[in-house]
N, C-alpha and C positions, 0 to 999 in steps of 0.2 A: 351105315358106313362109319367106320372109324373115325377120328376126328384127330388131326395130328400137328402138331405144333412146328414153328416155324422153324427150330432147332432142328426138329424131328427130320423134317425134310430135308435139309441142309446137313447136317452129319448123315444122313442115308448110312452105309454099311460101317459108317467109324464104329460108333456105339457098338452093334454087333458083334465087329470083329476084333479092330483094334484093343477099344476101352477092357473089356472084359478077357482076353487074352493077357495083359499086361497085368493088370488085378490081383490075379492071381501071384504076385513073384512079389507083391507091395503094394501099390506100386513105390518104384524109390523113388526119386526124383528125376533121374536121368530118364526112366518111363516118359516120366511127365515131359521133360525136352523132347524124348523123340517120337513120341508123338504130337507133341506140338512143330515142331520140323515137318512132319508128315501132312498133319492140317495148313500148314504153310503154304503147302504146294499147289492148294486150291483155294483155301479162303484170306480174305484179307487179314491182317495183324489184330484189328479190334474183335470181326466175330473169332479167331480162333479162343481167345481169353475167355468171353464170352462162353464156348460150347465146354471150355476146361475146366470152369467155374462152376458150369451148368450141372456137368455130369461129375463135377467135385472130385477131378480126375487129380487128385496132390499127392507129391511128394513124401511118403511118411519116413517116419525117425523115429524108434522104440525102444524104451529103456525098462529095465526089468531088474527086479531078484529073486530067487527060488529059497531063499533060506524063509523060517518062519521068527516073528519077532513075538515079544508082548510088552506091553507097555500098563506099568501101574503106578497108580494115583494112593499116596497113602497122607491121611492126617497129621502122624508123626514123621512121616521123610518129605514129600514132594507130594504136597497139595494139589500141585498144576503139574503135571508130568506129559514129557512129551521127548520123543526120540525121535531125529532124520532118518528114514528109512531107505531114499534113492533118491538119489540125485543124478539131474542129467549131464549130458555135454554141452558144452556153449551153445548159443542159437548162432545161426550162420545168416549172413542174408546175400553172400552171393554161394553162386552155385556152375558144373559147369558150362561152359561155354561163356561166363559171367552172366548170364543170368540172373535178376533180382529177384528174391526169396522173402515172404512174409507169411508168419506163423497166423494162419488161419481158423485152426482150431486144434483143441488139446483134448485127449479123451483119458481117462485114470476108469483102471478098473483094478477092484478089490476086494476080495475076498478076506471074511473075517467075520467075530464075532466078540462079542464083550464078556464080564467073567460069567453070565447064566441068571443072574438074581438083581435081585434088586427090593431095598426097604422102603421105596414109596411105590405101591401099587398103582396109581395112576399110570404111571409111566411103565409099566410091563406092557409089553407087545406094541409100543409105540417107538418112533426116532426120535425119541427128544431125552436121552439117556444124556451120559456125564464123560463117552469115550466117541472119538470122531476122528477125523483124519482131513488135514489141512495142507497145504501149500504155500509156501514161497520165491518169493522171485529174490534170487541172488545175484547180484550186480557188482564185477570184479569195481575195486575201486580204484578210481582215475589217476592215485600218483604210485598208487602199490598193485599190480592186477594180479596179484597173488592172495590178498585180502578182498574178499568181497562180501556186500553188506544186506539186508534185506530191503526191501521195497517198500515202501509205504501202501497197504488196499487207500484208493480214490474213494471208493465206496464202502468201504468198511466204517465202523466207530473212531474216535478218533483217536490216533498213534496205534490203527491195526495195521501189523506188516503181514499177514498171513490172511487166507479166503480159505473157507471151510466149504471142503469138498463131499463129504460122504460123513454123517452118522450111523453107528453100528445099533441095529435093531436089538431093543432093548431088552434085556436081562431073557439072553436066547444063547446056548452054546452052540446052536447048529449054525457051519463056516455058512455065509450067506455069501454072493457075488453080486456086485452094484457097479455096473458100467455108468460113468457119468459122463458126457459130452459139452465141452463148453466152447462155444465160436466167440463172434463178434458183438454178438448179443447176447446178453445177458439174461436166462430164463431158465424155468426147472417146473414141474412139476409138483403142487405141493401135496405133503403126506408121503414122500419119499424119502425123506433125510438127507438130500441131496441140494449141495447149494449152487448160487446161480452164478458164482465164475463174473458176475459184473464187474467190468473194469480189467480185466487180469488179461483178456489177450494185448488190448489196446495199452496195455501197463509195460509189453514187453519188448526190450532193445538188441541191438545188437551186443552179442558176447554174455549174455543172462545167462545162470544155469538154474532150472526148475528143480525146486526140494520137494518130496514128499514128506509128510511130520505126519506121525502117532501120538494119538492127546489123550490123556484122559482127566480127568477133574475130578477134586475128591469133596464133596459140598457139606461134609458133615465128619460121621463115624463110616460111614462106610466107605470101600477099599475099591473103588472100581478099576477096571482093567479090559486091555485090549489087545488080542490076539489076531496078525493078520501072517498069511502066506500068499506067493509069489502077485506082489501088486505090480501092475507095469503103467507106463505112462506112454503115451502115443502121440507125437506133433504131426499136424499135416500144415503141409509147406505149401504154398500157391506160388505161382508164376506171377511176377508186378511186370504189367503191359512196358514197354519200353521204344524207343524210335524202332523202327526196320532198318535204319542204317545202321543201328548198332547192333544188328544180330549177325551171328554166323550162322548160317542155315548152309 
């Protein structure tokens, strides 16, 4: 006999019907209210957060470009080369109905590849090449919100404004696709080129707009370089539990 979890019993036909219905269309956010409005109407305020949480039922926000870029590192121009490639819209933290909103987790997927070669063999068909792709948090500044500045990484070296997202598999022209997922915790698999995002949800406030950067580093004589198309960036947004008296349901 099956064995089912206390959730399990308790959502009974949500999951089935509701959650994966709505899925499909985002979910956006307003999903995420109405059917927490719906769960409302049977379970208390705390488990419904709880089963939203569970089944990671958020709000998402998507930003994207379809053009292709490349990005080169030369000895004699720009040693360290790096270009913003998309940047998003401010972070929100109400939402409607007012509702509280907190960015739960950010996923970057990207496609790309580096210029094919490379003069230290070690490092062919490895991620630990000289081209990557990195992030920052921009944070309008408090007497001009038309200027805004980069973020200090907590976890990074010290005076890093930027968390290194994805490395481009080395001295390879075939476009590769690297989904990378980062929450509240900090963690990655290693021997993927992919970093662990520690610190950077917990780094972000209200009105932040997340930048994507194309990096590449030039360590010597050679000329590396990085080609990526259409990279997007995905926040998902959770419900912050709140009184019952201050809901409109």
């Amino acid at each position: 006999m099956a064995s089912h979890s206390v959730l399990d019993v308790l959502i009974g036909d949500a999951r089935e019907h509701i959650l994966p219905l709505l899925w499909l269309h985002g979910p956006y956010i307003e999903d995420a209210i109405s059917t927490r409005n719906i769960l409302l109407t049977r379970f208390p305020l705390e488990l419904v957060h709880i089963i939203l949480d569970h089944a990671e039922y958020w709000g998402q926000v998507k930003a994207e470009r379809t053009d292709e870029i490349a990005v080169c590192a030369s000895a004699v121009f720009r040693a360290n080369a790096s270009v913003e490639y998309l940047r998003t819209g401010p972070i929100v933290t109400r939402g409607p109905e007012d509702v509280r909103l907190k960015v739960a987790r950010v996923e970057f997927t990207i496609v790309s590849h580096d210029q094919g070669w490379c003069d230290e063999p070690g490092l062919k068909g490895t991620y630990e090449g000289y081209t990557w792709f990195a992030v920052a948090i921009m944070r309008p500044d408090a007497a001009n919100s038309s200027v805004a500045h980069e973020v200090p990484n907590p976890a990074g070296p010290r005076g890093s404004k930027n968390w290194e997202i994805q490395r481009n598999f080395c001295a390879s022209e075939e476009w590769r696709r690297h989904v990378v997922v980062w929450d509240e915790v900090g963690e990655t698999v290693k021997g993927t080129g992919a970093g662990t995002g520690q610190g950077f949800i917990s780094s972000l406030a209200p009105s932040d707009r997340i930048a994507l950067i194309a990096r590449a580093l030039c360590p010597g004589r050679a000329t590396p370089s990085s080609s990526t198309r259409r990279p997007s960036l995905r926040r998902f947004r959770r419900i912050v539990p709140q009184p019952r008296h201050l809901l409109s349901v």
